[in-house]
N, C-alpha and C positions, 0 to 999 in steps of 0.2 A: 504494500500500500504506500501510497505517498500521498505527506502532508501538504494541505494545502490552505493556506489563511485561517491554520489552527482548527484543522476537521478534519477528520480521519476518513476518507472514504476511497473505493481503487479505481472507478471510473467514469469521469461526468465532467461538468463546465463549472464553472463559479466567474464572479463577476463584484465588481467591489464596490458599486452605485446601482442607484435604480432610478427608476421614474416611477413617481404617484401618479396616478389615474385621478384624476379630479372631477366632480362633479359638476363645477361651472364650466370649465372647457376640455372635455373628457379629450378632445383631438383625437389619435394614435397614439399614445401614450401606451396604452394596451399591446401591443406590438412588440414592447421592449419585454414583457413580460414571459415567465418561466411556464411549461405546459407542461401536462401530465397527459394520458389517456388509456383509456383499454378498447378504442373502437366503437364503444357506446357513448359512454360517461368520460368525462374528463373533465381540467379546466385552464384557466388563466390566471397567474398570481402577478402581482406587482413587486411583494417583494418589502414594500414601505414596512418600515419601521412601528410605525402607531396608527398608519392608516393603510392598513392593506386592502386589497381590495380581491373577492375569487370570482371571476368571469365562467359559470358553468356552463358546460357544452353534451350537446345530445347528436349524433350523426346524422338521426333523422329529421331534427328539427326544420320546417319549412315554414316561411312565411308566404301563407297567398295571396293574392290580387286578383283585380276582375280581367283579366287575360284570360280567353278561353283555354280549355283541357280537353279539344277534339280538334280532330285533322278537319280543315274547310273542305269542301267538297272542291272549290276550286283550282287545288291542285292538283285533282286527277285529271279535270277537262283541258287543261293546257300542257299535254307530255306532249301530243303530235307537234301544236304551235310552236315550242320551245324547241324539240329535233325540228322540225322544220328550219326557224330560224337562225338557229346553230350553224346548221350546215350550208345556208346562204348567207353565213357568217352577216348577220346582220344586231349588230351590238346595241342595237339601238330599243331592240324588245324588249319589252316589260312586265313583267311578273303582276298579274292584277286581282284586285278582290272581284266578285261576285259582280257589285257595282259597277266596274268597270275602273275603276280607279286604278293608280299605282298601288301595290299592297306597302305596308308597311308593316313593319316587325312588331310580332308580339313576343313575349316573356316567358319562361317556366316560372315556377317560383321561386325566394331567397332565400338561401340560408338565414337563420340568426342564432344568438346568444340566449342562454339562459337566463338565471336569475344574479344578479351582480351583487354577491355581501361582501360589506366591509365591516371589517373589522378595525373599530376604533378605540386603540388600549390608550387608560388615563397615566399609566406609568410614565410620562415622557419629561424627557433632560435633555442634556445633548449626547451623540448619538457618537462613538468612537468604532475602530474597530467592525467593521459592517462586512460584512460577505452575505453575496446569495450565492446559493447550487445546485446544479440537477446532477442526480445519483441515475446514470442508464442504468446499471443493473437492478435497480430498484422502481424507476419509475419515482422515484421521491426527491421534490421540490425540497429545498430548506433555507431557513434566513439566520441568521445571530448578528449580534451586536451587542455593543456596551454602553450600558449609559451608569449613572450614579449609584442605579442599585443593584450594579453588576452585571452578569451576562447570561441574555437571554437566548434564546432558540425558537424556534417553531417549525415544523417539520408538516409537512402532506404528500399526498399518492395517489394514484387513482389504482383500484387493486381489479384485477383481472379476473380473481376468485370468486370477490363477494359481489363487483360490478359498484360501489361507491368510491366517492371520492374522501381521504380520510384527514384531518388536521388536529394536529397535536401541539398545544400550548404548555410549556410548562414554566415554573416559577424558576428567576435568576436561580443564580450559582449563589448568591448571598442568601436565600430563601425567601426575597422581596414576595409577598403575593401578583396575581395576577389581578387587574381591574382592567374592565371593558365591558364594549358597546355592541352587539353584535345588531345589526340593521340591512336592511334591504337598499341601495338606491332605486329610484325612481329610472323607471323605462326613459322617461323625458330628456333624462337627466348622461343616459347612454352616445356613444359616439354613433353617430351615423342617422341618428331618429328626423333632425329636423331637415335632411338631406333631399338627397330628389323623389327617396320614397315616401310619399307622402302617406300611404297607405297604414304605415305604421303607427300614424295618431289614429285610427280607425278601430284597435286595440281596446281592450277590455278588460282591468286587470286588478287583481288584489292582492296584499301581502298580510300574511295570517300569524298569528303568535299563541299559541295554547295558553289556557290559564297557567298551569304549572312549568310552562318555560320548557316544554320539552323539545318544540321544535320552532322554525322560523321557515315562515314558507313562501314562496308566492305561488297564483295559480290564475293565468290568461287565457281569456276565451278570443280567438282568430276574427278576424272581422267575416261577416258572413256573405260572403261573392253567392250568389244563384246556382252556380255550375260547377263550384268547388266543394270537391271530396272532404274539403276540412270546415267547411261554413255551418259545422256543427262542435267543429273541434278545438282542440287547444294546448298548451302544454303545460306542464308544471313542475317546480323543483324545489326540492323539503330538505335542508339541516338539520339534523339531529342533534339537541345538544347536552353533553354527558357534563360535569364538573367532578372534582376531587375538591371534597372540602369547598367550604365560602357557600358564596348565598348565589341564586339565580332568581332574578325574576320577571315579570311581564310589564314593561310599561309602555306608554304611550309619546311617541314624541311629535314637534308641533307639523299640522298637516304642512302641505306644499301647493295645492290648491295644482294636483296633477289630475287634469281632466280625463286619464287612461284610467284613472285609478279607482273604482265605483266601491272601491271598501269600508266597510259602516266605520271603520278606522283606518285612518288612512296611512298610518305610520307608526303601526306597533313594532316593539325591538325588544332585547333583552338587555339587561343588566346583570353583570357580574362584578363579581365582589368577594375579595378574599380567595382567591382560590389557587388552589397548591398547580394545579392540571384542567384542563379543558381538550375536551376531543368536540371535534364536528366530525358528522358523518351526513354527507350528502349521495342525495341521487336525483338523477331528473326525470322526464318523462313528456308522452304525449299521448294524444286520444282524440279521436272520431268522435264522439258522444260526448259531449261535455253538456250537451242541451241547444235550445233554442237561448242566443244571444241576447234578447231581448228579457229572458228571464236569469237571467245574470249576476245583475246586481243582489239582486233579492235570493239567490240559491245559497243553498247553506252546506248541500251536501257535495261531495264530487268523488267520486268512484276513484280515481286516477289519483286524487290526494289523499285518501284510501292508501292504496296500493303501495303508492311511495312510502309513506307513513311507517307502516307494516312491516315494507322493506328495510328500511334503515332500524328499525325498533328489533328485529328478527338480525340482524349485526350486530348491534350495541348488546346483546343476548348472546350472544356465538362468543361475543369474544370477553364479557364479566365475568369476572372471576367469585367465587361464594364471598368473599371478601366484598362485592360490590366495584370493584377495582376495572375499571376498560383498559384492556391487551393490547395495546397500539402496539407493541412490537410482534404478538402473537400473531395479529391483524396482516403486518407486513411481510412477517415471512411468509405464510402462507399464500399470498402473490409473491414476494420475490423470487421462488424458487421458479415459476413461471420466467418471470422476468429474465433474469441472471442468464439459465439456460438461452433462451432465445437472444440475448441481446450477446452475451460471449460464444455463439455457432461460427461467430464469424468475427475474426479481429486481423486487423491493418496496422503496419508500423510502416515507419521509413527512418536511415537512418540522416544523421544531419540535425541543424538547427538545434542541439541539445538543450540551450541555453533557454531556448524559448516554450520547452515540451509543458511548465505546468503555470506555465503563465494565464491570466486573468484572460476573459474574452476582450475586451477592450484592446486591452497591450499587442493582443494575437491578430484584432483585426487592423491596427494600427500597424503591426510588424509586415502585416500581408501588404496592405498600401506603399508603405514604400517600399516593396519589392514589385519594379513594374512588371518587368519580365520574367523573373519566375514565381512556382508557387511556395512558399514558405513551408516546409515538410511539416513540421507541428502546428500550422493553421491547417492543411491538408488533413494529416489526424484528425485533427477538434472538429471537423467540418464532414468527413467523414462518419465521425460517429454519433454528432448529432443527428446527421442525417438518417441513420441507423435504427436510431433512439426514437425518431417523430416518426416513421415509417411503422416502427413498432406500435407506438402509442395510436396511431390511428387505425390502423389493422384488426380485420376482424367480424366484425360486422358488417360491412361492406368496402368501396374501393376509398381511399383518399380524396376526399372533394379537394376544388380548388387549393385553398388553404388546409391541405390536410383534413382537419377537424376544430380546429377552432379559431375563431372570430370573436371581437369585442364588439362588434359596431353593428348595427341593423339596417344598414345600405355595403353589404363587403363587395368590391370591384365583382363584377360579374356574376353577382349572389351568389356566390360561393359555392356555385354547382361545380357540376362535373363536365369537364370540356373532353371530347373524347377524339379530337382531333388534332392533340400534339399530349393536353398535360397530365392526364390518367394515362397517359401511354408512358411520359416519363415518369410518373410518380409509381408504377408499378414495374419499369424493368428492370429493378435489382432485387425483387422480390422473391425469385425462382433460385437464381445463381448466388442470391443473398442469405437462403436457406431457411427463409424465414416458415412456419407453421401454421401459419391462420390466416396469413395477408389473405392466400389463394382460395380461400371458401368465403372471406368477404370480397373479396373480387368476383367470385363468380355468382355468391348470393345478389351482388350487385344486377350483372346482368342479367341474370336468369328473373329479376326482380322487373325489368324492364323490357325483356325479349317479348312480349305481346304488346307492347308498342312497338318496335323495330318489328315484327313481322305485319301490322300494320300498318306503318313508313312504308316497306315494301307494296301494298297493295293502292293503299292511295297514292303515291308519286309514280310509281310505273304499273300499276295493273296489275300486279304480278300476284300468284297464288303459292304456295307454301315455303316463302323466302323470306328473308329479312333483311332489312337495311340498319344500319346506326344511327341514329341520329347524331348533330356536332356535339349535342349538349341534353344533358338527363337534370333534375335537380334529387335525384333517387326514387322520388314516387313516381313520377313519369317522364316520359324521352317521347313522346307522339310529337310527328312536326308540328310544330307551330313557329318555329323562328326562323324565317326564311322572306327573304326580299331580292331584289336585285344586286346591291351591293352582299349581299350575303345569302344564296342563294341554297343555303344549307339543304333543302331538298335533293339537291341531285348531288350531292357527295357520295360516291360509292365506294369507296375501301375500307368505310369503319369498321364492318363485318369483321373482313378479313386481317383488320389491326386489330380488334378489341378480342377477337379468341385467340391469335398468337400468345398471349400473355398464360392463355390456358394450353394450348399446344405445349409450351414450353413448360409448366408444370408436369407435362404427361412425360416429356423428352428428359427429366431432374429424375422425376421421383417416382416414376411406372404409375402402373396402372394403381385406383387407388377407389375409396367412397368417400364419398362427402354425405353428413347428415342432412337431411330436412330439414330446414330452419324456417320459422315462421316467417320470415323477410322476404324470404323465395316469392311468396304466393303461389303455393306449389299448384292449387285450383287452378289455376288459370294456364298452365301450361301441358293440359292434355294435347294439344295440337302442334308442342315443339318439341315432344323429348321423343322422337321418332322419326327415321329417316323417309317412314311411311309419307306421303299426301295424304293428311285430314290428320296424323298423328297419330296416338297410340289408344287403341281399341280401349273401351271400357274395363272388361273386366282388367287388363295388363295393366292400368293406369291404375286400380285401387288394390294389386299387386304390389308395385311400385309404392305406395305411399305406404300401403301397410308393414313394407320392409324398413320404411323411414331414412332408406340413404339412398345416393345420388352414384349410380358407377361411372367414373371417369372419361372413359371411352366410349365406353356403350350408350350411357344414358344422355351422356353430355356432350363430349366432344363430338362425337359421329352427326347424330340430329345437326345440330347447330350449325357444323362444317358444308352438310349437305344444305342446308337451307342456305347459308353464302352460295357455295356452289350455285343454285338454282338463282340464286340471283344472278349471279354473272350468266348463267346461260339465257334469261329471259332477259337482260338487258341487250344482248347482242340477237338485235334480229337482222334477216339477211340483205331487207329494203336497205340498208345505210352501210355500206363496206368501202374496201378501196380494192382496186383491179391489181392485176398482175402488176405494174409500173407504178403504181402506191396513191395512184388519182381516187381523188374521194367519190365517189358516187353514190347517189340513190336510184332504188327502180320498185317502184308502186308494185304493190302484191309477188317479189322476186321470196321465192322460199326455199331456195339455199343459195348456198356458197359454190363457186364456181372452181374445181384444183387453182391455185395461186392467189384465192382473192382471201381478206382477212376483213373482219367485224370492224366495224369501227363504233367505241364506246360514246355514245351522246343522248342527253348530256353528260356534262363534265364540269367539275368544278374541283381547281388546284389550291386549297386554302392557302391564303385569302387573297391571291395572286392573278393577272391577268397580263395576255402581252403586251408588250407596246404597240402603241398603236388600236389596238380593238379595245373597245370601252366596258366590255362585260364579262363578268369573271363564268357568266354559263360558256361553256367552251366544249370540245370533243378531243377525244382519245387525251383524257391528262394522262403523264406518263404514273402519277401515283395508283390509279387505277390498273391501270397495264400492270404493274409491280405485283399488285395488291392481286389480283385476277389471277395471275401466275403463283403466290405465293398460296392464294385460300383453297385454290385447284389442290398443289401439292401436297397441302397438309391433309386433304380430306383424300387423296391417295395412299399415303402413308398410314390415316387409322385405320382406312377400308383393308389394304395389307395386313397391319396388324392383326384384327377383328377376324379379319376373312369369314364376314357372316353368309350365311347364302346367297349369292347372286354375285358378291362384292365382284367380280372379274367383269361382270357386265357393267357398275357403275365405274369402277377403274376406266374402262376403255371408254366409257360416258365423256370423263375429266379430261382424259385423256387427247380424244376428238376434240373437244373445246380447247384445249390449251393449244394446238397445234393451231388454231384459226383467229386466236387473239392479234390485235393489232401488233406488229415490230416497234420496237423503239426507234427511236429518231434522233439523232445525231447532229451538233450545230458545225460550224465551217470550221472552229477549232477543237473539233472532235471533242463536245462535251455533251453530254445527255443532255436532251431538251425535256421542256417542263409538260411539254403538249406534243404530242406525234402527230405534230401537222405540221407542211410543208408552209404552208400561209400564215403562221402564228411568226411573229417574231420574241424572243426570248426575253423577259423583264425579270433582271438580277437583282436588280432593287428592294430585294424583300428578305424577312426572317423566315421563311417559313422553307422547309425542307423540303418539301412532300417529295420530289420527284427524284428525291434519293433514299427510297421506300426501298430501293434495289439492294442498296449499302444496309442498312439500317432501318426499320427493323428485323428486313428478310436477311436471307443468305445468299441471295445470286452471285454477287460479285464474288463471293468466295473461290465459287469454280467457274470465273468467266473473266479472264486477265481482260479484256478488252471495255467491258462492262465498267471494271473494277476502274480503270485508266479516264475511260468517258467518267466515271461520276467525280473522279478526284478534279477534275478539270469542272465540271458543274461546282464543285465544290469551292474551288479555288476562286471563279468567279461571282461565286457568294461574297467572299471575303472582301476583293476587288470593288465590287460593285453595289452593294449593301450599304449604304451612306446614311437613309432617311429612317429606318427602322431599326438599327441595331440594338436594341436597348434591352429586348422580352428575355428575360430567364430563360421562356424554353426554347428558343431562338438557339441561345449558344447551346444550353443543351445536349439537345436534336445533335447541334454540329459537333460536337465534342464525341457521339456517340460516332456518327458516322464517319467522324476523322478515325477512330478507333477502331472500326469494322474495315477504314483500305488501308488504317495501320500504317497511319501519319502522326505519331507519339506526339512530334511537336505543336499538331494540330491540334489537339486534346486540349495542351498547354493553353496555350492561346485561346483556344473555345473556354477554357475552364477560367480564365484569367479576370475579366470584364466584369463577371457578377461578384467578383472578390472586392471591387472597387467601394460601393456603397450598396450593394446589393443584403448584407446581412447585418441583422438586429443585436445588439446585445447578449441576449437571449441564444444569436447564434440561428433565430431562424430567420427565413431569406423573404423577400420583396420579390415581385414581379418583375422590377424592373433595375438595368443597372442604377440610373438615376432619379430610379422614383419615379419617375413623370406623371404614372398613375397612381401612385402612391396603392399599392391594393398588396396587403398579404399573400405570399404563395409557396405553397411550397415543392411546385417541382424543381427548381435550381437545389434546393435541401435535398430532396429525393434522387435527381439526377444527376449531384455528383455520385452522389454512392453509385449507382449501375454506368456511369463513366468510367468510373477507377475498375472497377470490377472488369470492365469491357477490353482497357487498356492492358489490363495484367494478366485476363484469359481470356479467351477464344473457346467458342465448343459449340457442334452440332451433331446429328446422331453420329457415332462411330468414332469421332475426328477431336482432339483437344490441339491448340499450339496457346503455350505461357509467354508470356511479355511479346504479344503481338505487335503493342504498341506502347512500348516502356519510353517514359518520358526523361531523356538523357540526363538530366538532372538526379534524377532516383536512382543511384548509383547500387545500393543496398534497401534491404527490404524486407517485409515477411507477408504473408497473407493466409490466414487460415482458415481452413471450414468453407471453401466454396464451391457451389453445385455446379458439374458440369453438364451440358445436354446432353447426356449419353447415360443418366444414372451411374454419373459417379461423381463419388466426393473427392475434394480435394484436397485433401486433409491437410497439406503443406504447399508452400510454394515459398520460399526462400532465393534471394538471388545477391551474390556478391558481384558486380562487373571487374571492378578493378581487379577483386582476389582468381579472376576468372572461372566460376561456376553458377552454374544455376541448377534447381534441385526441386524435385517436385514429388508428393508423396498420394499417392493413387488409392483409394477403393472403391471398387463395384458394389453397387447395389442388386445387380444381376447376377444371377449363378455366375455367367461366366461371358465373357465378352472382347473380342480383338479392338485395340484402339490405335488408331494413326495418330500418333505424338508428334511433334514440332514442335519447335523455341523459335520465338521473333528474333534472335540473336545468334548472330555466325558464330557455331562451332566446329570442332575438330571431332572430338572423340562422345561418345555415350556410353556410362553404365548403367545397369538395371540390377538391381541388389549387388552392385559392388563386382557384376560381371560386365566388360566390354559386349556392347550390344552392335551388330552392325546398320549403318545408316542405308535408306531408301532414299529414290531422287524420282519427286514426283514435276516435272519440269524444270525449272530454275530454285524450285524447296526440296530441302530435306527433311526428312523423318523416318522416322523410328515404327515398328509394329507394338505393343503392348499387347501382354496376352493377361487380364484380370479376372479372378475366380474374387466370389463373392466370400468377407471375410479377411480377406488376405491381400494386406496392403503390399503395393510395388512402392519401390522407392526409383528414383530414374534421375540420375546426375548428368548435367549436359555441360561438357570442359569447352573453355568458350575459345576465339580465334586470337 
């Protein structure tokens, strides 16, 4: 262990200022603040001394609005007009309502915050000696200081066991008692409220205090929309509070004259007094059924604050002792062994920078700034394993929203859903190879949560029948278009499919075949008609077969359905009226019902987030190459489980895939041999942009792996990102994205670079990251958090079924190194990767999770010789690489030394 500003702990951040959250101008302030989570439950601390403040957080939480929650009909009647005008490239059509009007964009719903208590202790002096901390292997927040009557502590966690959030006060070191305020702020009074969502004062809310002072609650009824699933509903979040010794009680303090607030009191709190210890024990909540809004104010009862109540009271019971005594450390171990395990499966060093390895965040993000050009190896650490740690903490329940999981403010940048078009894509692909255990069933309870709107997306935007589309954006409860315009024409985006189950692919290629339980989040009712490769889905009786087993098979239940239904989508997009001839000329021909030998599909529409070329004004376009990528990628994967499986018939859907892949449009190539964004000859190329997509080939498929030419075209796509990207360079997952695919054509330096920008002013205090280099949006985010982690991991291995190569793209800087615990696509662990450059060797420690399995090994690093348990192994030359065959039996770790040139 190593000491750190007088606290014993082995692995986490600390920080030696804070920022109070204040009530008059709450700002962002909340930002700089420490997080805890389990996926459900979590929160936000400040950290302050005598005014802290705990920002609670639920996954599910939504706030709605009167934006409808059904597809217009009008997007089905304008597929022809739209292919039609596509393909007479006429940029000037317009996406329209019903009315005839230009349409304009509607909304899903917002994230928000819980209930916000502060805790306001009377003890205050002035304040010496101050550290905050987060404990990764614990999930536990802490603060100390000193003031006159010595030195205090306070400690919290969000436990993964019990699902509350848990805080522990106890009396100085001199045995001063404890005196405080325990109180709710006012919703008014939150960051974000008086902002452009107006909606928010439409709110309905009260904060409750029991005679006996046992809990502190508040509990909001949603404004009630006409067409909203929650315009009965509401949420709620209850403190439990324990004392050692001293007095507890119920008072009233003066109202605020907050018009949200319809409670026959409007400002009940607790008072404490004397007291040796205090625990809080929170949890939050929400519910459909809260009643009619109108009868609200006057309700006395609420099922939901019930619930909560019980829960927390059924804790504060688990863990008293016959003494009367609350277990807070009894409490934490029983999550930390969770914790610990999962957060130490995987650990990163580098060596270097020693001086700076346990320095303060501040100091770490200040050592990073002025190091322009490289990364500071102990800010790399620190930032690695926060990222680690918040990946952790939101995991579980479903995918990472925007912001992970938690928000202060009740307008968060893009309400704090889930974008499925660059940043749930970054914020889960270190997830698999990260070896983490629960991200992957909240990832997939995610989709499978939503997959009956995405195969709805599919029938109203193209007509289509047992297929599915993604929509850009879900908010969790639903993903059915409704956000789509002409600048954003998110309707005709077609590769979400085939990006959004890669994530699950790659689960299957880590950890084989496997079950997932039934979780009520699924909405498991509702998907008789996708968990079958069958048209119309899975027959009655099989379907309460399936539920009565109450888990999910991998393969069979999951991936195959799902795969096939992409599949079907790519096949019903490409009909044979729109193709290009032998000589790559686009045509159409009215009632044409196939393909001619030489002629290929052409995808339209198209839409390349959020990118169009120069010269053409509309981003609806044909054949984007992310599509083509995608099409090729969702094809292969749903070949591969069909192989796998090998259910009856599979040989006739294989050749199905098969046929179609061969007739997909070619990619296109610009004058300096660099992948274009559009496979059209008439498109001119606009580099001006963050956004990737048309390096889907690189990143996050595998083509360029075994296609040197591909691999050559995108690094030059690539490179004219860099070059030509002036007006946009700012977005988190912008560098990202690039840092990823610098990593897959295993351009180390590139990594660097891509990794460098967000290091700038991109991270909080706290260590967690912004959207943007410079703020401009100023919005919480955490895929740059998230996507260093599966950057570095990217960087340091390589693997797809069969095939691993280590330090792909090792950043010259990283001279020396360790990495342990990470998953490779082929079901195997990694149990080591060690590399000395200078000492020359690098060392990598192998097991299968298979009986038994051949692996094509590679080093990104010229060597001379290989041994495998300490024998001289002989090298293969598979073109211009070499490598090694590995033969692993399940069980029985290889070890494999590579002597470098």
């Amino acid at each position: 262990m190593k000491q750190r500003a007088n606290f014993w702990y082995q692995k986490g951040n600390y920080a030696l200022h804070y920022t109070e959250l204040t009530t008059d101008h709450p700002g962002h302030a909340w930002r700089e603040g420490m997080v805890s989570g389990n996926g459900t439950n979590g929160y936000i601390t400040s950290g302050s001394p005598y005014s802290d403040s705990f920002i609670f957080q639920h996954m599910w939480f939504n706030f709605p609005s009167a934006d409808p929650r059904h597809i217009p009909a009008e997007l089905t009647e304008q597929l022809e007009e739209a292919r039609q005008n596509v393909f007479q490239q006429n940029d000037q059509w317009t996406i329209k309502h019903d009315n005839g009007q230009r349409r304009s964009r509607t909304f899903y719903y917002s994230y928000h915050p819980g209930h916000q208590l502060r805790l306001h202790l009377h003890n205050e002096s002035e304040v010496t000696e101050y550290t905050r901390w987060t404990n990764y292997e614990t999930a536990e927040t802490g603060v100390a200081y000193r003031n006159t009557e010595g030195q205090w502590v306070r400690t919290s966690f969000t436990s993964r066991t019990d699902d509350v959030s848990i805080t522990r006060l106890q009396h100085s070191d001199q045995g001063s008692k404890l005196h405080l305020t325990l109180l709710i702020d006012d919703i008014s009074h939150m960051s974000g409220v008086h902002g452009s969502m107006s909606e928010v004062k439409a709110l309905r809310y009260k904060k409750l205090v029991d005679a006996e002072a046992h809990y502190i609650a508040q509990i909001a009824h949603y404004p009630a929309y006409a067409d909203s699933e929650l315009r009965e509903g509401g949420y709620a979040g209850v403190t439990g509070v324990v004392i050692v010794n001293g007095t507890k009680e119920r008072i009233v303090l003066d109202d605020t004259d907050e018009q949200m607030n319809v409670g026959k009191e409007q400002n009940p709190a607790i008072r404490i007094q004397d007291a040796d210890a205090i625990y809080l024990i929170t949890v939050s909540g929400r519910t459909h059924t809260l009643g009619d809004i109108e009868a609200f104010a006057d309700q006395s009862q609420y099922d939901l604050l019930d619930q909560l109540i019980q829960h927390t009271n059924e804790v504060i019971q688990k863990y008293t002792s016959t003494e009367g005594i609350f277990d807070y450390e009894g409490a934490l171990a029983a999550h930390a062994v969770w914790q610990r395990a999962e957060f130490n499966a995987v650990e990163f060093s580098l060596a270097g920078d020693n001086s700076d390895k346990y320095a303060d965040n501040a100091t770490l993000i200040e050592r990073q700034k002025a190091s322009l050009y490289r990364l500071n190896h102990a800010f790399v650490e620190q930032i690695y394993n926060q990222g680690r740690y918040a990946m952790i903490c939101s995991s579980g329940a479903s995918a990472p929203r925007l912001c992970g999981m938690w928000t202060g403010e009740w307008d968060p940048g893009w309400r704090g859903i889930y974008t499925l078009d660059a940043n749930v894509n970054l914020q889960v692909a270190a997830m698999n190879t990260g070896q983490l255990t629960e991200a992957q069933c909240g990832y997939i309870t995610f989709f499978l949560r939503n997959a009956p709107d995405f195969q709805l997306n599919a029938q109203m935007a193209y007509g289509m029948h047992d297929a599915i589309q993604i929509s850009v954006n879900s908010d969790g409860d639903r993903a059915m278009h409704v956000e789509y315009d002409n600048d954003y024409p998110f309707e005709y985006w077609n590769a979400g499919a085939s990006w959004c189950l890669l994530p699950i692919f790659e689960y299957w290629q880590c950890f084989g075949d496997t079950e997932l339980p039934i979780v009520p989040e699924m909405n498991i009712d509702r998907l008789q008609a996708l968990l079958s490769v069958e048209d119309g889905g899975l027959a009655d009786e099989a379907f309460e077969r399936l539920k009565k087993r109450g888990t999910l098979k991998l393969a069979k239940d999951i991936l195959l359905p799902l795969l096939t239904k992409q599949a079907n989508f790519w096949e019903q997009i490409c009909t044979p009226k729109y193709f290009t001839d032998q000589t790559g000329r686009s045509r159409y021909e009215a009632g044409k019902t196939e393909l001619l030998p030489g002629e290929r599909y052409m995808i339209l529409p198209a839409y390349s987030p959020e990118n169009h070329p120069i010269g053409y004004n509309s981003t609806i376009t044909a054949n984007a190459t992310m599509d083509i990528s995608a099409a090729r990628d969702g094809l292969n994967m749903t070949i591969q489980v069909e192989q796998a499986l090998q259910r009856p018939g599979y040989e006739v859907a294989i050749a199905r895939w098969e046929g179609l892949l061969a007739q997909l449009p070619d990619y296109r190539y610009d004058t300096d041999g660099a992948l274009c964004e559009w496979a059209m000859d008439d498109y001119i190329e606009n580099n001006n942009h963050r956004h990737l997509s048309h390096l889907y080939a690189a990143w996050p498929a595998y083509e360029t792996q075994t296609n040197p030419a591909l691999a050559a075209a995108s690094s030059i796509a690539l490179h004219n990102r860099d070059v030509f990207n002036t007006e946009d360079a700012t977005a988190g997952h912008g560098w990202m994205h690039k840092a990823l695919v610098h990593a897959r054509l295993k351009n180390a330096e590139g990594v660097q670079q891509a990794l460098l920008p967000m290091t700038e002013d991109g991270y909080y205090t706290s260590l967690m990251t912004d959207h943007d280099t410079n703020r401009r949006n100023d919005c919480y985010c955490t895929d740059t958090s998230f996507g260093v982690v599966a950057a570095i991991h990217e960087a340091l291995l390589y693997s797809n079924t069969g095939e691993i190569e280590v330090l792909p793209a090792l950043i010259s800087d990283w001279k020396a190194g360790n990495m342990y615990g990470l998953m490779a696509r082929t079901q195997v662990k990694v149990t080591q990767l060690s590399w000395d450059i200078e000492a020359g060797w690098v060392e990598v420690k192998l097991s299968s999770l298979r009986s038994a399995q051949a692996i094509k090994l590679s080093c990104g690093i010229a060597w001379t010789t290989v041994s495998v348990d300490g024998v001289e192994a002989k090298g293969q030359m598979d073109g211009s690489s070499a490598y090694i065959t590995v033969d692993l039996h399940k069980q029985q770790g290889v070890t494999v030394r590579f002597h470098l040139k």
